[in-house]
PAZAPA-4460 file (N, C-alpha, C; in steps of 0.05 Angstrom, whole numbers, plus 32768, in hexadecimal, padded with zeros to 4 digits):
% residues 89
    n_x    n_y    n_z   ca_x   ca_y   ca_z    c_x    c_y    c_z   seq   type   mol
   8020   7973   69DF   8036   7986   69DC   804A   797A   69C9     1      X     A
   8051   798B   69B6   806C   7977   69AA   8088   797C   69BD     2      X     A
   8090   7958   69AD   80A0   7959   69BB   80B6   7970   69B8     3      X     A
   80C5   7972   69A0   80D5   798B   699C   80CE   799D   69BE     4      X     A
   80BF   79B3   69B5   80B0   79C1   69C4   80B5   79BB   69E9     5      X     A
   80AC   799A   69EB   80AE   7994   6A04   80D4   7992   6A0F     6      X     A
   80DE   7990   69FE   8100   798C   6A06   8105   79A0   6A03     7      X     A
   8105   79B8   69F9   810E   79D2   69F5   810A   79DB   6A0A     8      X     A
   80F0   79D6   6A1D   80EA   79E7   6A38   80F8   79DD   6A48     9      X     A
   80F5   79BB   6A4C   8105   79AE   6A5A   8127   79C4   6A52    10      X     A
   812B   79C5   6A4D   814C   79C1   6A46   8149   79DB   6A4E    11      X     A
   8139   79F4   6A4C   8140   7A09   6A52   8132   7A10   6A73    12      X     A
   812B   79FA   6A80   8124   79FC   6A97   8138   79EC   6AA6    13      X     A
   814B   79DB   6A9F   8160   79CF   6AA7   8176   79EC   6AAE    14      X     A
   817B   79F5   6A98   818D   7A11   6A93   8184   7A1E   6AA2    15      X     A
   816A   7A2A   6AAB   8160   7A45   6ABD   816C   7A2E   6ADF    16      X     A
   8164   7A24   6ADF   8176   7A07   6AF7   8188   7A12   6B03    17      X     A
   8199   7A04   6AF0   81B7   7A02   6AF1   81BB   7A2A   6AFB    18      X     A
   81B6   7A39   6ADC   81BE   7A52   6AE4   81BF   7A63   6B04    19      X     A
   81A1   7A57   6B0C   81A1   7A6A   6B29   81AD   7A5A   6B39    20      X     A
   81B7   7A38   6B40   81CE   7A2C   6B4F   81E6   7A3C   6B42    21      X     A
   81F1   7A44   6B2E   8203   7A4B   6B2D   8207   7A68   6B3D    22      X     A
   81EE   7A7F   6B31   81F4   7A91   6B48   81F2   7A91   6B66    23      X     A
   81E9   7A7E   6B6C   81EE   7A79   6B86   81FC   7A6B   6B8D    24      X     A
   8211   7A5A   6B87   822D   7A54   6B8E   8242   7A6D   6B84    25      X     A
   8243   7A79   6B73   824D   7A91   6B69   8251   7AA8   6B7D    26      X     A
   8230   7AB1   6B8C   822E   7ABB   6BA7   8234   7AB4   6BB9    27      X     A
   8241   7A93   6BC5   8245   7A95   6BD7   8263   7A9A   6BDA    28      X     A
   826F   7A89   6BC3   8289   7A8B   6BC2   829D   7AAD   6BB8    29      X     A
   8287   7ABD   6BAE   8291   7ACF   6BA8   82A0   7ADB   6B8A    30      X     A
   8295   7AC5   6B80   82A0   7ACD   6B63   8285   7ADA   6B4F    31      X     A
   8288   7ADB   6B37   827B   7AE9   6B2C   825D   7AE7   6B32    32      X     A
   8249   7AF0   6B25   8232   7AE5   6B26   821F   7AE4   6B0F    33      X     A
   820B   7AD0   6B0E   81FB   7AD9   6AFB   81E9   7AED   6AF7    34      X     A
   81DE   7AFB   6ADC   81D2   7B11   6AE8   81B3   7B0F   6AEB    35      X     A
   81AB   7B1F   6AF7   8190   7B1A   6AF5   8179   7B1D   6AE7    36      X     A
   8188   7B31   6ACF   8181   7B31   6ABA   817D   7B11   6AA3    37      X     A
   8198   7B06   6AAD   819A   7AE8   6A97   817E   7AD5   6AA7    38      X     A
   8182   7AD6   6AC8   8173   7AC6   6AD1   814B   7AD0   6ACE    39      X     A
   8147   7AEC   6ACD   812E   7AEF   6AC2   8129   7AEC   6AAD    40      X     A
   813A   7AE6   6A94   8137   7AE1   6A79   8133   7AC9   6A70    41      X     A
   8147   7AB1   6A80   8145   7A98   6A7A   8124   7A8E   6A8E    42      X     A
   8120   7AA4   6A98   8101   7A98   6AA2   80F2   7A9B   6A9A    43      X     A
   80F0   7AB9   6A89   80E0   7ACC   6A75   80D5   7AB0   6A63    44      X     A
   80E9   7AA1   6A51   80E8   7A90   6A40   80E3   7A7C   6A46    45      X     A
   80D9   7A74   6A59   80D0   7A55   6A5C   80E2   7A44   6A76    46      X     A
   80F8   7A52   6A81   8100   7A3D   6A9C   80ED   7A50   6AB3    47      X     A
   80D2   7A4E   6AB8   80C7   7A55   6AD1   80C5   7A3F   6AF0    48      X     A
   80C5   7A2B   6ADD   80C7   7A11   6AF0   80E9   7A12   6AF9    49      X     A
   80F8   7A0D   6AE5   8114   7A06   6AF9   811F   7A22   6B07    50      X     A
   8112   7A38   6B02   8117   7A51   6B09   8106   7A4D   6B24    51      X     A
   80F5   7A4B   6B34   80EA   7A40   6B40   80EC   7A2D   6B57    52      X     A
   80F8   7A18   6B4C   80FE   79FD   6B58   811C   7A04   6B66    53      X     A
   812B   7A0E   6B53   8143   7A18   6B5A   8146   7A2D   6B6D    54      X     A
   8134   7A41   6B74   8136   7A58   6B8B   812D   7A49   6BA0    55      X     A
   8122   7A3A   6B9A   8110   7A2E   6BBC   812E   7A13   6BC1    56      X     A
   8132   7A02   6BAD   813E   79F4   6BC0   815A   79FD   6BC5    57      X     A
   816D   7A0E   6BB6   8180   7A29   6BBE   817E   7A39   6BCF    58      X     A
   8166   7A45   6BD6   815D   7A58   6BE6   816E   7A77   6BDB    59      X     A
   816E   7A75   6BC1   817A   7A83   6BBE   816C   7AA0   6BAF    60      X     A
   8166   7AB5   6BB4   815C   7ACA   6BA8   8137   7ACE   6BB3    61      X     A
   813A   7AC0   6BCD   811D   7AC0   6BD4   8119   7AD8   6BE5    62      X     A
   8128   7AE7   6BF8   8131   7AFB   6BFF   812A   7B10   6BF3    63      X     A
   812C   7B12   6BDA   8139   7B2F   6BC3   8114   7B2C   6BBE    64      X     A
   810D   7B47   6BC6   80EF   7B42   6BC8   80EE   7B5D   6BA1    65      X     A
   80F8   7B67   6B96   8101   7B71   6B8B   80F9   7B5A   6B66    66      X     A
   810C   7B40   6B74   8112   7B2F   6B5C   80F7   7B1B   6B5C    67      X     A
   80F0   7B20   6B74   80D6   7B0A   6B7B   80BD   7B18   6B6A    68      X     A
   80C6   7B35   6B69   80AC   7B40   6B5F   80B3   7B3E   6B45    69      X     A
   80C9   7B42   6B32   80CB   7B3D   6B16   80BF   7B16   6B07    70      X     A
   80CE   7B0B   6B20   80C6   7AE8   6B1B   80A7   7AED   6B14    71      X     A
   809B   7AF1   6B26   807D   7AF8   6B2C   806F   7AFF   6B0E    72      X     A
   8079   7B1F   6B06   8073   7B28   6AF2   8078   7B1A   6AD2    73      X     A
   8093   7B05   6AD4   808F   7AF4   6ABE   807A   7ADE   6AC4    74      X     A
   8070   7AD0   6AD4   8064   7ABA   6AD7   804A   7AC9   6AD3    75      X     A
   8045   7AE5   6AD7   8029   7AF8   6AD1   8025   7AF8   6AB5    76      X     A
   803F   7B00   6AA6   803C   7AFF   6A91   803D   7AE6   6A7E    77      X     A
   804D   7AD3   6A7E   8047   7AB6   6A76   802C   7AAC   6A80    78      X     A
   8028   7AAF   6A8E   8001   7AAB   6A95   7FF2   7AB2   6A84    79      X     A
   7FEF   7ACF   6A85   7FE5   7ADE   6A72   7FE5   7AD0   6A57    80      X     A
   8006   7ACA   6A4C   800A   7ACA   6A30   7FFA   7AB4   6A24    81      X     A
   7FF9   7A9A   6A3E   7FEE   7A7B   6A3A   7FD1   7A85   6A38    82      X     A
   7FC5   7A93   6A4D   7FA3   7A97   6A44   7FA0   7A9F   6A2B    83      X     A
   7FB3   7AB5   6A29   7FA3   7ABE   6A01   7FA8   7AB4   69EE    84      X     A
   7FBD   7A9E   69F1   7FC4   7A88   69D9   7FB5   7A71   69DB    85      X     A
   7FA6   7A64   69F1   7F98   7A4C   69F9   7F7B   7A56   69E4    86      X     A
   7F76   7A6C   69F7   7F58   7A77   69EF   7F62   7A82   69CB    87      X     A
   7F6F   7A8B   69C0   7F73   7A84   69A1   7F70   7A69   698E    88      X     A
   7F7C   7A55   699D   7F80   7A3E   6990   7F66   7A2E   698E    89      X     A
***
């Protein structure tokens, strides 16, 4: 993998992280939130891991059976996208 490539994910799987601790300190305390639009987008693009890692050890948005099914549907579709680019190359 290049590296480029490999820090870019890294760095945007740090950010999908951080983002859903933030909405869930945000939720508890009551101040704004993030939306769930930013948080299915920054996963859309490559944070599926810290998007992931972050609901389980937060416990945060595991509930919302709603958001579980969109997570779902990107990791369907990033699946998808990896088989028809592997099988191209």
């Amino acid at each position: 993998m290049d590296k480029y490539l490999f820090f870019t994910l890294l760095l945007i799987n740090v950010l999908s992280f951080f983002l859903f601790k933030i909405d869930k300190k945000n939720s508890i305390i009551g101040k704004r939130r993030v939306s769930e639009l930013a948080l299915c987008f920054v996963t859309l693009i490559g944070g599926t891991i810290g998007s992931l890692m972050s609901m389980q050890i937060y416990r945060h948005k595991i509930r919302k059976k709603s958001f579980i099914f969109k997570i779902v549907m990107i990791i369907a579709i990033q699946c998808s996208l990896l088989f028809f680019l592997v099988d191209r190359i």
